[in-house]
C-alpha positions as CSV (number, residue, x, y, z in Angstrom):
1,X,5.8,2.0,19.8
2,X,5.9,5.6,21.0
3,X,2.1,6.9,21.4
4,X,1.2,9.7,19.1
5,X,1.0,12.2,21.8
6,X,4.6,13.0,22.2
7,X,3.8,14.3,18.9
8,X,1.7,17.4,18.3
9,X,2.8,18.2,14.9
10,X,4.1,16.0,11.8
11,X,7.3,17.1,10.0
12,X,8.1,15.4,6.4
13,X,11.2,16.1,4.7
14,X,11.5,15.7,1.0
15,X,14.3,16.4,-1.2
16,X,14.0,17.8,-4.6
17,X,12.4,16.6,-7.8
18,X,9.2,14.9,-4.7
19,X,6.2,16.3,-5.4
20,X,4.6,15.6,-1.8
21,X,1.2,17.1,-2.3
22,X,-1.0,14.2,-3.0
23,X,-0.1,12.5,0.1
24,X,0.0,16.1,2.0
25,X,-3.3,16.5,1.2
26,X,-4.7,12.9,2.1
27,X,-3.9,13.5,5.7
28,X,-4.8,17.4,5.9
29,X,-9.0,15.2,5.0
30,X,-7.9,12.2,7.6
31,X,-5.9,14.3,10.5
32,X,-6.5,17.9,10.3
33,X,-6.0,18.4,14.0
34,X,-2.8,17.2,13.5
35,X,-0.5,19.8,11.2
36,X,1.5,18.7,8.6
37,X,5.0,20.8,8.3
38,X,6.7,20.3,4.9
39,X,10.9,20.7,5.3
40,X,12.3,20.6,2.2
41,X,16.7,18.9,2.6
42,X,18.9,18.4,-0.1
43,X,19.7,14.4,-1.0
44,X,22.6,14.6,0.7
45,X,20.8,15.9,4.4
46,X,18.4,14.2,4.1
47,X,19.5,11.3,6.5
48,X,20.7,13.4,8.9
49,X,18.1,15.2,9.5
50,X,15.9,12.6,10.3
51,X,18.4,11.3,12.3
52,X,18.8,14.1,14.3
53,X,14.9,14.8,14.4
54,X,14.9,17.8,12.2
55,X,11.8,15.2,10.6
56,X,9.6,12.4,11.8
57,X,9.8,11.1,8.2
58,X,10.9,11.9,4.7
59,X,10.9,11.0,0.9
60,X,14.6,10.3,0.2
61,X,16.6,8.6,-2.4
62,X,18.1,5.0,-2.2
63,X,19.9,3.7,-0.9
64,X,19.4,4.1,2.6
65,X,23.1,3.3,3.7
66,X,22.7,2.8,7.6
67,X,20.7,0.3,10.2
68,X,18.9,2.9,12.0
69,X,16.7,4.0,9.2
70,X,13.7,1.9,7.7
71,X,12.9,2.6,4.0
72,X,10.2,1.3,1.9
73,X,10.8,1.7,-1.7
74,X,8.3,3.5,-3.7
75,X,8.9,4.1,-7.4
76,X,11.7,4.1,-9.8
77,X,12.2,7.3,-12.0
78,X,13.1,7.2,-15.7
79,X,16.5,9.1,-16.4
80,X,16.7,11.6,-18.7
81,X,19.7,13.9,-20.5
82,X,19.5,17.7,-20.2
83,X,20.4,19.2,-23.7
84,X,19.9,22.7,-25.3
85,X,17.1,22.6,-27.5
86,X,19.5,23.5,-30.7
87,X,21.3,20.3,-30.0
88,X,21.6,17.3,-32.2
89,X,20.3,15.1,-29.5
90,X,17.1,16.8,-29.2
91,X,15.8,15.9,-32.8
92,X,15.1,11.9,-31.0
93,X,12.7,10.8,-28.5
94,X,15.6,8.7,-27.0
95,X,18.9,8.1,-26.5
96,X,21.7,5.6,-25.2
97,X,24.2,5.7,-22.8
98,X,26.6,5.1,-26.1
99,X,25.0,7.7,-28.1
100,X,26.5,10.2,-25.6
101,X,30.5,8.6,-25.5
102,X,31.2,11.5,-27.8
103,X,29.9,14.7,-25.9
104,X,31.2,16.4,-22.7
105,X,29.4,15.1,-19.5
106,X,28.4,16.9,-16.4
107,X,28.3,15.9,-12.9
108,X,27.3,17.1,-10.2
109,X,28.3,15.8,-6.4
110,X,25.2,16.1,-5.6
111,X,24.4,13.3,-8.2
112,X,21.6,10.6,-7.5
113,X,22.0,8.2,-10.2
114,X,25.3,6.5,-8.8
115,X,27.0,6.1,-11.9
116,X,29.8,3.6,-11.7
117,X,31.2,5.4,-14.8
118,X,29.8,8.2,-16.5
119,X,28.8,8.6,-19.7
120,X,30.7,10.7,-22.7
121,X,34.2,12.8,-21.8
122,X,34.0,14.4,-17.9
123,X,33.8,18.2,-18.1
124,X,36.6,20.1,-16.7
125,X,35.5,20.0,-12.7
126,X,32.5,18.9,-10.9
127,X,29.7,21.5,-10.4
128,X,28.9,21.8,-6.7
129,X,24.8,21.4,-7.4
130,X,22.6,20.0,-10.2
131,X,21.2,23.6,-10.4
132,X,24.8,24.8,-11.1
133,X,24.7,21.8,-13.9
134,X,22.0,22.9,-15.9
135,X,22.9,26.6,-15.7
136,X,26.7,25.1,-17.8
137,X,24.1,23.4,-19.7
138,X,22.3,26.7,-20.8
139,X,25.3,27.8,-21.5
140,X,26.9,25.3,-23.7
141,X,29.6,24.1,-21.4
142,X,28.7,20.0,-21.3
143,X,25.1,17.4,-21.0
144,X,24.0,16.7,-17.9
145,X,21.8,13.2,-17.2
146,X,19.5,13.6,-14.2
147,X,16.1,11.5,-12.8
148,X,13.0,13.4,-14.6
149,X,12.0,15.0,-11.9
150,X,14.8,17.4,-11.7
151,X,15.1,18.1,-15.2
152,X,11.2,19.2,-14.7
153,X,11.9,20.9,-11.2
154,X,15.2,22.8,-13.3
155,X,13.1,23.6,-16.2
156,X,14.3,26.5,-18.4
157,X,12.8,27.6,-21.8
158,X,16.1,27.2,-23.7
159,X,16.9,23.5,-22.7
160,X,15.1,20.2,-23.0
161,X,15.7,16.8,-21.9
162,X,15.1,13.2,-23.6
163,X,15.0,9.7,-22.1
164,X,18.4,7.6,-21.9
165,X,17.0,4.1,-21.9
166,X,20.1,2.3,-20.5
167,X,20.9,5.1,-17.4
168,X,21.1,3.7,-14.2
169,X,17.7,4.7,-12.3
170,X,17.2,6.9,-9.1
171,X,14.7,4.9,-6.5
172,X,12.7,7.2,-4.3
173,X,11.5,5.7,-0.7
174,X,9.8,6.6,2.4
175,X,12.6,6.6,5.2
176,X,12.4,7.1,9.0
177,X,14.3,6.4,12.2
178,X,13.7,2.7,13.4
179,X,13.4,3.3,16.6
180,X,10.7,6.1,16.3
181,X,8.2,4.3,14.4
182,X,5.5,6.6,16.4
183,X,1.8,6.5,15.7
184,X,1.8,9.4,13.3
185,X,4.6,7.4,11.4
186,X,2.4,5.0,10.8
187,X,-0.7,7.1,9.9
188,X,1.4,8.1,7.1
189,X,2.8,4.9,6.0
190,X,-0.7,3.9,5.7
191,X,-1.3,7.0,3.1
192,X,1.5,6.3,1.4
193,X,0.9,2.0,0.5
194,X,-2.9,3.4,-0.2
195,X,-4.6,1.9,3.1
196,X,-7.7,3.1,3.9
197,X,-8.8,4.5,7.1
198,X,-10.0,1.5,8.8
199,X,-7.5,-1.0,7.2
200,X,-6.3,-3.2,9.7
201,X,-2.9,-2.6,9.3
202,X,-3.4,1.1,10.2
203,X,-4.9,3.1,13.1
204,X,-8.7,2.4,12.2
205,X,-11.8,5.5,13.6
206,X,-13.8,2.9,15.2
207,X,-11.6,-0.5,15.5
208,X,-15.0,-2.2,16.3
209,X,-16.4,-1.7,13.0
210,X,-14.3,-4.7,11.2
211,X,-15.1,-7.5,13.4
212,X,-18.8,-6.6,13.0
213,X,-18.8,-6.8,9.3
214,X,-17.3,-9.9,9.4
215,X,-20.1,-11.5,11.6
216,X,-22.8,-10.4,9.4
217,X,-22.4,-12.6,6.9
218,X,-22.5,-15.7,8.8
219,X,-25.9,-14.6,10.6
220,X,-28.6,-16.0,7.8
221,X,-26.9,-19.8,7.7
222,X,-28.0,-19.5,11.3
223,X,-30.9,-18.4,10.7
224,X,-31.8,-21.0,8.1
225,X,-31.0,-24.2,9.9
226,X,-33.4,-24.4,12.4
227,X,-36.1,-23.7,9.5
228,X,-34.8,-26.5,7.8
229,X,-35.1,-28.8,10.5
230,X,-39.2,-28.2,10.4
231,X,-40.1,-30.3,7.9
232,X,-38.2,-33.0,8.9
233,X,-39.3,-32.8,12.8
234,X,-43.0,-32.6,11.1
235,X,-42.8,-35.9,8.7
236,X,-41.2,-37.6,11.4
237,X,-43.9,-37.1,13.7
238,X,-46.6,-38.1,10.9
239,X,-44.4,-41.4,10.6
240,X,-45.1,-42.3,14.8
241,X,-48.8,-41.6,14.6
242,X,-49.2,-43.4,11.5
243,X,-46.8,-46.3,13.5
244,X,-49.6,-45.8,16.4
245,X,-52.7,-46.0,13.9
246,X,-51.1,-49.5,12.8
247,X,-50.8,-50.5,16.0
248,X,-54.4,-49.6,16.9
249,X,-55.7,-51.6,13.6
250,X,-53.9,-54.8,14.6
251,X,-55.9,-55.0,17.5
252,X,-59.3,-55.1,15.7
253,X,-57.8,-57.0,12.9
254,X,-55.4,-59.5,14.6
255,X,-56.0,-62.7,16.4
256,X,-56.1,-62.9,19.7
257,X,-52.6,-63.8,20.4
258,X,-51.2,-61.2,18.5
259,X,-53.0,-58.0,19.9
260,X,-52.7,-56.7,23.2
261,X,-56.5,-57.3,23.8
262,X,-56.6,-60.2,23.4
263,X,-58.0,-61.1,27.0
264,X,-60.7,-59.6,25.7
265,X,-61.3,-60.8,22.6
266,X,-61.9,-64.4,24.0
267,X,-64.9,-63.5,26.7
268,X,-67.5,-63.9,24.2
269,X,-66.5,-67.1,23.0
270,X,-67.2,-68.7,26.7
271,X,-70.4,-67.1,27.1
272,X,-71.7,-69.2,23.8
């Protein structure tokens, strides 16, 4: 892995309809010696540029169509259709894909959703942009069914946009060159799947911290065997002395034979 020193800076693309910030700001409070630049690429550049290393990383949308990038999904977006707010579609809170056979359809090259076919009747050309596709929405020329976040990011007063429930679904990931998976690569990986800062699968402050806490717990078993042993020890010994006070009572109890005194014991007899 390439040490994070080649890297004084972090650059993250994103393409439109990401909203970065939350993660931006995450590692602005865990790395703010190490700046974060923001470089915003359309869907379509996006791949390139972080091929050529215009970006250590970026949001993007799937799929990621070559071996030398690594992607790891995030979320799915719900797909919506772009419609004047006078229009017939806008009295419902959703539509289907065959609700819209009927009306003219824009699309955009710079689609995301991938569409096999279309929906509805295909408007006269293809409009170079999604911002060009709303603008002919505004102004009556065709529908236009885009990922939510770009019929937020293209918001105009006069249009609205409602949920097609059958639409095929644009996938946003984290993507970056394979073979420069760097340190600060995968700082941010870690902000992204929610890791903390001393999760093991990132860089962790003070990497002795973990195996600590895991001895703790097993300190007060320790502690508590030898205590438990005690009584044990104790009761045995009592059982030896009383063994020994046995002993000593079969001498002065027990014939002759039978006690080690009895030598002894028989001296008095031959002096009667």
């Amino acid at each position: 892995m390439t040490g994070s020193e080649t890297s004084p800076s972090f650059r993250l693309a994103y393409v439109p309809g990401v909203t970065p910030t939350k993660w931006v700001r995450i590692w602005n409070e865990r790395l703010p010696d190490i700046p974060l630049a923001l470089v915003q690429v359309t869907a379509a550049e996006a791949f390139g540029v972080l091929r050529d290393g215009g970006a250590d990383a970026g949001f993007v949308r799937l799929p990621v169509d070559e071996n030398d990038l690594s992607a790891i999904p995030l979320y799915a977006e719900t797909t919506v259709v772009v419609v004047p707010k006078d229009h017939v579609v806008a009295a419902v809170d959703e539509v289907s894909v065959e609700d819209l056979a009927d009306e003219t359809m824009l699309h955009p090259l710079d689609d995301t959703l991938g569409w096999e076919r279309p929906p509805g009747e295909p408007a006269f050309e293809r409009p170079a942009t999604t911002a060009d596709a709303i603008d002919l929405v505004a102004a009556g020329i065709g529908l236009l069914v885009v990922p939510q976040s770009l019929a937020r990011l293209h918001h105009r007063k006069d249009l609205t946009y409602r949920t097609v429930t059958d639409a095929p679904e644009s996938r946003v990931a984290l993507s970056w060159p394979e073979d420069a998976t760097t340190d600060l690569v995968e700082d941010f990986i870690g902000i992204v799947r929610g890791r903390t800062v001393n999760s093991t699968r990132g860089r962790a402050k003070d990497p002795e911290e973990k195996p600590q806490q895991k001895q703790q717990p097993k300190q007060p078993p320790k502690a508590g065997r030898p205590t438990g042993r005690t009584p044990r020890s104790g009761s045995g010994g009592g059982r030896n002395a009383k063994g020994g006070a046995r002993s000593g009572s079969g001498g002065k109890s027990g014939g002759g034979g039978k006690s080690g005194n009895g030598g002894k014991a028989g001296k008095p007899r031959r002096r009667s």
